[in-house]
N, CA, C and O atoms as a GROMACS GRO file, in nm:
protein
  308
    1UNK      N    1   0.083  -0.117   0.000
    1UNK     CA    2   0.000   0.000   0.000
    1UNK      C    3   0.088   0.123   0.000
    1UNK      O    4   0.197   0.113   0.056
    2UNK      N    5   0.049   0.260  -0.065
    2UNK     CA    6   0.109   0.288  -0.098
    2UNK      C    7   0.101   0.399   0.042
    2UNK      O    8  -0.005   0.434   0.095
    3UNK      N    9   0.258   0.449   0.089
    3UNK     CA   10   0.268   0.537   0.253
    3UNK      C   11   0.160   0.596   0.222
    3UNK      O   12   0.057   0.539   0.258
    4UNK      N   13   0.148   0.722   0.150
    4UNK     CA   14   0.013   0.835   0.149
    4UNK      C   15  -0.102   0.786   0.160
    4UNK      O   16  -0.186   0.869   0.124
    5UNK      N   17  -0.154   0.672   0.198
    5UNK     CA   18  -0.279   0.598   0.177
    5UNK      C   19  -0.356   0.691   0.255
    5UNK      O   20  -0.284   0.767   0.320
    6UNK      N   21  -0.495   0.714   0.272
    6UNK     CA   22  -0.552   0.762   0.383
    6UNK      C   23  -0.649   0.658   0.467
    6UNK      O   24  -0.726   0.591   0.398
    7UNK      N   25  -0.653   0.638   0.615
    7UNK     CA   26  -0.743   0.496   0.626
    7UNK      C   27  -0.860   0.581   0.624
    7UNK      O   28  -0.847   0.702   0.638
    8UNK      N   29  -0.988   0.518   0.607
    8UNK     CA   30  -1.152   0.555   0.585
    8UNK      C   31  -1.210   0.438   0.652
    8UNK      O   32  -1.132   0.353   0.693
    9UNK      N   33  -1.331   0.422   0.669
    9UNK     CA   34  -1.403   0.390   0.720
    9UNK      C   35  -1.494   0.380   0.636
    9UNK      O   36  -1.554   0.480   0.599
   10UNK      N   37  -1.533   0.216   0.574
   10UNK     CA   38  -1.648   0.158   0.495
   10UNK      C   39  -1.706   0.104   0.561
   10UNK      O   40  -1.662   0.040   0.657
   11UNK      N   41  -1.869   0.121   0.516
   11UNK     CA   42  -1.924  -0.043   0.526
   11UNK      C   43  -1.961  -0.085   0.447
   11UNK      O   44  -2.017  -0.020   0.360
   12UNK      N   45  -1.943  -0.221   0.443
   12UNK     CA   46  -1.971  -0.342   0.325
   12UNK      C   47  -2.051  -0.438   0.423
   12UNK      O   48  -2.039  -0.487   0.535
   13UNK      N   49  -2.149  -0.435   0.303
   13UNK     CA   50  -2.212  -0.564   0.349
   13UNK      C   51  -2.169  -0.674   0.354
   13UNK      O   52  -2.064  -0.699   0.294
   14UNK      N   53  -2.244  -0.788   0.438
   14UNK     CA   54  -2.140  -0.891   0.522
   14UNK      C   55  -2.147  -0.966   0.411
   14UNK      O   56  -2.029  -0.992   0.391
   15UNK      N   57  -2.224  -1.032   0.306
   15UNK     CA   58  -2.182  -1.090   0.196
   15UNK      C   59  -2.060  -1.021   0.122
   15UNK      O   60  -1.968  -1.099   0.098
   16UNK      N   61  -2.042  -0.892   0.081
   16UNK     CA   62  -1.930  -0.841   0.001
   16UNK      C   63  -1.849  -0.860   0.071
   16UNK      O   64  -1.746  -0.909   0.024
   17UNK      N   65  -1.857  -0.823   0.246
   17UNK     CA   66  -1.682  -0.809   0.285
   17UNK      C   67  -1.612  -0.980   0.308
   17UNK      O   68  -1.492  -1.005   0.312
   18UNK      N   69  -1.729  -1.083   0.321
   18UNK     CA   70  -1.666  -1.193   0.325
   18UNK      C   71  -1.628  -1.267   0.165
   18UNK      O   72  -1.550  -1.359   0.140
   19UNK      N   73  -1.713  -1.188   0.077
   19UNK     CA   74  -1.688  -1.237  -0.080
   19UNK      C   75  -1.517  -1.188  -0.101
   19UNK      O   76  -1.430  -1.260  -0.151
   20UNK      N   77  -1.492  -1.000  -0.032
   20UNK     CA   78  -1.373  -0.936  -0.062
   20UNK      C   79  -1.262  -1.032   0.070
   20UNK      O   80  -1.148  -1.053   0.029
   21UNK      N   81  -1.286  -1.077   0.189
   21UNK     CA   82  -1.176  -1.171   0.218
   21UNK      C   83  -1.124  -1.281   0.134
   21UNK      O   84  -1.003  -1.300   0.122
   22UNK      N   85  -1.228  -1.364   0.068
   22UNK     CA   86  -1.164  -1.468   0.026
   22UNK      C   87  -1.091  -1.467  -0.013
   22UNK      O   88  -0.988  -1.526   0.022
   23UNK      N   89  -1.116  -1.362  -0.154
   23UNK     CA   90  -1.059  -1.317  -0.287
   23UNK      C   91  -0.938  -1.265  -0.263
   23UNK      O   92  -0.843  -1.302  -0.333
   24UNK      N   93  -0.919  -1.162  -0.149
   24UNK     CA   94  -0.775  -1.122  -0.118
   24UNK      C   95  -0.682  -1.258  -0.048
   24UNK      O   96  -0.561  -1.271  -0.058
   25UNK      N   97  -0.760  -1.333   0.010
   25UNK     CA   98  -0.689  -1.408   0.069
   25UNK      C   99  -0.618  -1.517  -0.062
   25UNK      O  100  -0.501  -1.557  -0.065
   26UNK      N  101  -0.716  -1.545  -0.154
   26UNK     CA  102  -0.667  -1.677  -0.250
   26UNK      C  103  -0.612  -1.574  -0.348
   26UNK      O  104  -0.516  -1.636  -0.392
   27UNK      N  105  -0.612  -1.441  -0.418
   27UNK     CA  106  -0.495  -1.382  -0.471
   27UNK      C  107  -0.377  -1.350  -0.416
   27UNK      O  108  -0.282  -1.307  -0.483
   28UNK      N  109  -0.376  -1.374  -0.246
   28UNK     CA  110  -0.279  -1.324  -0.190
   28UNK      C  111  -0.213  -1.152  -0.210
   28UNK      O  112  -0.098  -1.108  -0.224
   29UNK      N  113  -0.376  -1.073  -0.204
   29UNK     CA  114  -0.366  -0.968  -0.249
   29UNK      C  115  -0.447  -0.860  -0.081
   29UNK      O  116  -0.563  -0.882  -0.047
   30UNK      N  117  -0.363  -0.762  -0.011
   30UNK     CA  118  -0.466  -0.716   0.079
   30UNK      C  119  -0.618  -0.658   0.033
   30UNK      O  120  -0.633  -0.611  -0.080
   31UNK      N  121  -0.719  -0.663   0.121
   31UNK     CA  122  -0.869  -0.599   0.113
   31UNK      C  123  -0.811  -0.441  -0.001
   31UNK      O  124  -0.863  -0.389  -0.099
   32UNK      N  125  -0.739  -0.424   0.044
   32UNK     CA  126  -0.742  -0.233   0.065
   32UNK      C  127  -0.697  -0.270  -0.132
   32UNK      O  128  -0.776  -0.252  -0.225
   33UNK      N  129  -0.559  -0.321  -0.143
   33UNK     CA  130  -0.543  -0.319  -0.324
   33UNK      C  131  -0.666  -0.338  -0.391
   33UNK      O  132  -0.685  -0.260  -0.484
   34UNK      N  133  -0.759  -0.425  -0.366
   34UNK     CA  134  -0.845  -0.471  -0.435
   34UNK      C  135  -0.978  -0.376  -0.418
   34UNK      O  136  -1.060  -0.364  -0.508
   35UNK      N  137  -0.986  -0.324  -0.317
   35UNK     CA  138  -1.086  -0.198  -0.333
   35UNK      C  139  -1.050  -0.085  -0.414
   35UNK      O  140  -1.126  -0.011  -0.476
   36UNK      N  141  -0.872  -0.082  -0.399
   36UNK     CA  142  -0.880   0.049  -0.449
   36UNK      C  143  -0.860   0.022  -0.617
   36UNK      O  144  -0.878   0.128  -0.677
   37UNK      N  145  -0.827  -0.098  -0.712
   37UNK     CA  146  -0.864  -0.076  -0.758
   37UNK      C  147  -0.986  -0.123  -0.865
   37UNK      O  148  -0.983  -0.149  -0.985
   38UNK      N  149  -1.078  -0.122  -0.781
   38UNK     CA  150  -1.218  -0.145  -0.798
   38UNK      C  151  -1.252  -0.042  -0.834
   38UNK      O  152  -1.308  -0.053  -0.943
   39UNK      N  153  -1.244   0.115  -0.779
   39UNK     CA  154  -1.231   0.247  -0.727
   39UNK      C  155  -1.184   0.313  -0.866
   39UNK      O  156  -1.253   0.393  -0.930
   40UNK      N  157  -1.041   0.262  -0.908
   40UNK     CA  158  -0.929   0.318  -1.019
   40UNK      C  159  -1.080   0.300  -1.161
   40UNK      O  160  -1.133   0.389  -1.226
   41UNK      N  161  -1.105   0.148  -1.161
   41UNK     CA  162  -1.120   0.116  -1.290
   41UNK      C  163  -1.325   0.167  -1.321
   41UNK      O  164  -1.373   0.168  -1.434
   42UNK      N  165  -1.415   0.208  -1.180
   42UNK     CA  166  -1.500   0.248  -1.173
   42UNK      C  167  -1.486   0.399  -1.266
   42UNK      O  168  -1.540   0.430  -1.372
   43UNK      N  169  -1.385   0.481  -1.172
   43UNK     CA  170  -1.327   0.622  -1.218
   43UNK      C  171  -1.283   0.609  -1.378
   43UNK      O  172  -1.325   0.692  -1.459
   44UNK      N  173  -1.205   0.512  -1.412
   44UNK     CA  174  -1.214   0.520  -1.574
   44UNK      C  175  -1.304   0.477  -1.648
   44UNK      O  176  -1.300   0.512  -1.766
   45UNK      N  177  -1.383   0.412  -1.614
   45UNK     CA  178  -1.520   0.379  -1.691
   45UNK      C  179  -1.633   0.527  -1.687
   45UNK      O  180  -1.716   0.544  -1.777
   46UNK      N  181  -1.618   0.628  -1.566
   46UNK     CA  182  -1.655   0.734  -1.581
   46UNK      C  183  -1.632   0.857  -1.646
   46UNK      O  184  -1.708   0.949  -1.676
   47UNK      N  185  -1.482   0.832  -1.666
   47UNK     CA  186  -1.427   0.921  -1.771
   47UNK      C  187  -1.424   0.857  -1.921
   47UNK      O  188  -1.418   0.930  -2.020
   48UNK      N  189  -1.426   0.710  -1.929
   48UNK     CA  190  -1.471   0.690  -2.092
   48UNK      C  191  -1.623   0.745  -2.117
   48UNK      O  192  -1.634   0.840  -2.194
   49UNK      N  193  -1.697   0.711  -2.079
   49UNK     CA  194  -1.848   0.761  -2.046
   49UNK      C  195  -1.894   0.897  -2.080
   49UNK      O  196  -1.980   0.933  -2.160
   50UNK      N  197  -1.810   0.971  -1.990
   50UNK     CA  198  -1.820   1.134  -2.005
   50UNK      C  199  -1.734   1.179  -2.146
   50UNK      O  200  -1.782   1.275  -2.205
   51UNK      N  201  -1.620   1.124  -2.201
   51UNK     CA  202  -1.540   1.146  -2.339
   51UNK      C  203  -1.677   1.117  -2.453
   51UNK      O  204  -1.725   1.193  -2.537
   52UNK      N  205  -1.711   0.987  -2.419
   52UNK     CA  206  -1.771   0.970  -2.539
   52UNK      C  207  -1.924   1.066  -2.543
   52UNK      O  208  -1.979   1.090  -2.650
   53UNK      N  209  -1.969   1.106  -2.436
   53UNK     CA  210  -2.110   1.202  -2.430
   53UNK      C  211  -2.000   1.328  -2.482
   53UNK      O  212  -2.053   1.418  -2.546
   54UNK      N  213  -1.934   1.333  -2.471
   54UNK     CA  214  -1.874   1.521  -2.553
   54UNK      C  215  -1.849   1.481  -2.700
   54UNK      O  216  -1.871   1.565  -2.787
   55UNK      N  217  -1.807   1.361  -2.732
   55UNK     CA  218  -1.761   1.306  -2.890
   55UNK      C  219  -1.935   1.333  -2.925
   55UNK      O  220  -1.962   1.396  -3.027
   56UNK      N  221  -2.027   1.291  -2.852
   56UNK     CA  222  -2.145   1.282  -2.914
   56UNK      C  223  -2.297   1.372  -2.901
   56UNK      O  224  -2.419   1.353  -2.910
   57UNK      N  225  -2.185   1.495  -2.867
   57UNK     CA  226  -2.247   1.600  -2.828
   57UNK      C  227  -2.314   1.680  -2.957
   57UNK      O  228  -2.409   1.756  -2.939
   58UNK      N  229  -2.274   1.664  -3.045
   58UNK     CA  230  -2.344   1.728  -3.150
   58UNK      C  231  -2.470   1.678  -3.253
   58UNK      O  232  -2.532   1.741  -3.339
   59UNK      N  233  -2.479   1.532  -3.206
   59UNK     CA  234  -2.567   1.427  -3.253
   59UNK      C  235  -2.679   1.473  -3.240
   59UNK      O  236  -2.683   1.559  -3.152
   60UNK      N  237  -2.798   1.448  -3.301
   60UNK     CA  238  -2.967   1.499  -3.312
   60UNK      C  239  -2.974   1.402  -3.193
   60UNK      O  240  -2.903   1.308  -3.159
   61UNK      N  241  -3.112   1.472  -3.130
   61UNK     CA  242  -3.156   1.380  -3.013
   61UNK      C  243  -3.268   1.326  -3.071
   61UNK      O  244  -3.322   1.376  -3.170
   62UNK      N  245  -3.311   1.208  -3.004
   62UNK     CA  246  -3.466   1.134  -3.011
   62UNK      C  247  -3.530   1.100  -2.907
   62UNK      O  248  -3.485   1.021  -2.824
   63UNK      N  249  -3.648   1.160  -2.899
   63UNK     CA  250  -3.720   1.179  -2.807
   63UNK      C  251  -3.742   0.999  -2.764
   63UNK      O  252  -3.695   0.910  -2.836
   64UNK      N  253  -3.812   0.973  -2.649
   64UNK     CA  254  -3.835   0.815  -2.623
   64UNK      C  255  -3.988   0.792  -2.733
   64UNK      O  256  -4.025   0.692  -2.794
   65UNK      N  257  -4.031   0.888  -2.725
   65UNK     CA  258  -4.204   0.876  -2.804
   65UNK      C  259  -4.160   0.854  -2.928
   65UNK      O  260  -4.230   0.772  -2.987
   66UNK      N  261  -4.054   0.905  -3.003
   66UNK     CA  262  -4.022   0.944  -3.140
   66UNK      C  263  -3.966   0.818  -3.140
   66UNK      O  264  -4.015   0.741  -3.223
   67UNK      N  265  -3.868   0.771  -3.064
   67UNK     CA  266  -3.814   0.594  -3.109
   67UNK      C  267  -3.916   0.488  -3.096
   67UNK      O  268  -3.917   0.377  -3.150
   68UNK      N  269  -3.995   0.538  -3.022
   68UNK     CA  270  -4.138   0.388  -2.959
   68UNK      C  271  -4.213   0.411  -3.151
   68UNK      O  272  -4.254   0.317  -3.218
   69UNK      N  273  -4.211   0.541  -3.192
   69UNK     CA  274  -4.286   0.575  -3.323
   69UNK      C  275  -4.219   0.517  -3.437
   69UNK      O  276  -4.273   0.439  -3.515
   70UNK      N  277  -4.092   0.559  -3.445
   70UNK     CA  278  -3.998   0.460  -3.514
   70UNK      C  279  -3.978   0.324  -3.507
   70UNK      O  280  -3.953   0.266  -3.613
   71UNK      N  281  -3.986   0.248  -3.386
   71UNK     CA  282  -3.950   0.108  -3.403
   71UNK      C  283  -4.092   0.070  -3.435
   71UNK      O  284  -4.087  -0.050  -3.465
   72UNK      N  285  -4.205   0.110  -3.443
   72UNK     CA  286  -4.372   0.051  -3.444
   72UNK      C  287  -4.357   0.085  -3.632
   72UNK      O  288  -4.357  -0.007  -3.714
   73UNK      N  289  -4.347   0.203  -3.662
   73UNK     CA  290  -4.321   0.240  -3.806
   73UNK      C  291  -4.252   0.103  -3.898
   73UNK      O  292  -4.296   0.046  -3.997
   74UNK      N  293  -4.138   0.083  -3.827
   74UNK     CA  294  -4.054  -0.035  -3.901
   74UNK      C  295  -4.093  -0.182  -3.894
   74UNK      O  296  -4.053  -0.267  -3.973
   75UNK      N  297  -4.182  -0.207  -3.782
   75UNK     CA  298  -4.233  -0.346  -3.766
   75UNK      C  299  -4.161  -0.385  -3.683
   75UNK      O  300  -4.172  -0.506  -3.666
   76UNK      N  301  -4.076  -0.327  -3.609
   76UNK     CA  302  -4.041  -0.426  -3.459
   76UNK      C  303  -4.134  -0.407  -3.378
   76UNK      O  304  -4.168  -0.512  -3.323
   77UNK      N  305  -4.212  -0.287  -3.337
   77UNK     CA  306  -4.345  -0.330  -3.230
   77UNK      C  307  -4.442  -0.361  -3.272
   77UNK      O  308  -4.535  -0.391  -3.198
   0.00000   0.00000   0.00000
């Protein structure tokens, strides 16, 4: 772990925190690596997410009524 760590205070439910012992125990990896990066790869799935809503920021919108009208139009509903 890395010195600067800061400790916090979670709670996990008792299924997750005994699902997150095993797992550290049979990777031979501590609780804390494996949360944090649970944490790392959450945070980059939020920033691919947010890249691709600005890539697709200029796209026409469709209303939900206008696609339910469209897919009934084409014969899927």
């Amino acid at each position: 772990m890395a010195s600067e760590a800061i400790r916090a205070t979670l709670y996990i439910e008792p299924g997750l925190h005994q699902a997150l012992r095993l797992k550290a125990a049979s990777a031979h990896r501590t609780m804390s690596d494996i949360v944090n990066d649970a944490i790392r790869a959450a945070l980059r799935e939020d920033e691919e997410d947010l890249a691709a809503f600005v890539l697709r920021a200029e796209e026409p919108s469709l209303s939900y009524e206008a696609f339910l009208g469209k897919l009934k139009a084409d014969g899927t509903l």
